[in-house]
Each structure stands twice: as structure tokens, then as C-alpha cells.
Steps between C-alpha positions, in 0.01 A plus 500: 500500500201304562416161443279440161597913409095559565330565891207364486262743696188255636254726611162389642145671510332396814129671501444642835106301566456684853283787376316336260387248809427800675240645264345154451443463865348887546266401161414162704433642821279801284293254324404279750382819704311618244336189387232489732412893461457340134111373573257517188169573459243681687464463884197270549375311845405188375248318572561193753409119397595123488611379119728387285753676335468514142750348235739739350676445153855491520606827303197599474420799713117545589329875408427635838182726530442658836168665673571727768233591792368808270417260244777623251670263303873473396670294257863401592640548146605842361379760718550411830286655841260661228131417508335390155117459397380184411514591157862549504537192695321297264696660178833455672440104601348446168855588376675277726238222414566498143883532552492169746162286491541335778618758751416477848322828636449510863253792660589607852189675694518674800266343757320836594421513112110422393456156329310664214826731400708169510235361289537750215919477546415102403225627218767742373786211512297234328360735263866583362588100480664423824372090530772434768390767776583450897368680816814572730419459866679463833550226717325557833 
């Protein structure tokens, strides 16, 4: 007979981690190749020019408006790549603008665009409450 009468059985669950490393390193290597492809907004040649970047509120992400060569505009929340009238522009930051006061809106223009079409972007943006608007240029 035994000792004690009773076997003690130990058994021990070892989790094989291998494959799970595996899939985190295929998910790595996938996002960091698809990250790039991941630009937003609208595809705009910038003008070039000498200035200072502007301040940017921690957690506070500025409302990007874009102005392509045609003269179309495009706001970079909700519909993305989709032109929108001024009207719809102006109705759309108004939201924003009541939601956070103090939001920083920033207008990227094409340099091939005509001043006065930038001008009525602005009109549009200060007309809906934007106080805290930016141009976004390139450094030469």
C-alpha cells in the first residue's frame, strides 16, 4: 500500500504563449504598414512661407477645413473627401462652436486657389463663431 492511502496527482496548466506572440507581431507589423496609408483630409499643395507655428491645446484637437485648387471646400469631421457649400460649412462649425467655445479651426488653402474664395472660407468660418481661426502653410 501506499504511503498516506491517497496519490496525490499534481497536475500543472502551462498556457502555451507562442501563438498568441505570433498574432501580436503579424497585427504589429499590419498596423504600422498601414498607418501611413492612414492620411486625412483632402490633398492640398500648400502654400510656401516663413512663420510660426501656432499653439495647440493639449487634448484639444483643432477643426480642420481644407480648400482644394477647384475652390471646393471640405470639412475633416463626418464626411470625409466630400465637398460642402459654405452654407453647410458654416452650419456644421457653428455646431462644433457651440459644443467647444474655444476650439481651434485651422483653414488649409491650396496655393493655386484665388484669394477671394479663401476670403469667403474665412467669412463663412467667422460668421458661424470660429474666434480662434489659423491659416496652415508650409515651410519653404
Amino acid at each position: 500500500m501506499r504511503q498516506g492511502g491517497r496519490r496525490r496527482n499534481r497536475m500543472v496548466a502551462e498556457i502555451n504563449v507562442v501563438p498568441y506572440i505570433d498574432v501580436m507581431l503579424v497585427l504589429l507589423v499590419i498596423f504600422m504598414v498601414t498607418a501611413p496609408l492612414l492620411e486625412q483630409g483632402v490633398e492640398v499643395a500648400l502654400p510656401e512661407t516663413a512663420s510660426e507655428p501656432l499653439p495647440i491645446e493639449p487634448n484639444q484637437e483643432p477643426v480642420i477645413v481644407s480648400v482644394d485648387a477647384d475652390g471646393l471646400a471640405y470639412l475633416n469631421v463626418g464626411q470625409e473627401d466630400q465637398a460642402i457649400d459654405l452654407a453647410t460649412l458654416q452650419d456644421q462649425v457653428a455646431k462644433i462652436v457651440r459644443q467647444r467655445p474655444d476650439v481651434q479651426v485651422t483653414l488649409r488653402g491650396d496655393g493655386q486657389v484665388s484669394y477671394q474664395v479663401i476670403m469667403q472660407v474665412m467669412s463663412a468660418l467667422q460668421a458661424a463663431g470660429a474666434k480662434n481661426l489659423g491659416l496652415v502653410s508650409k515651410a519653404p
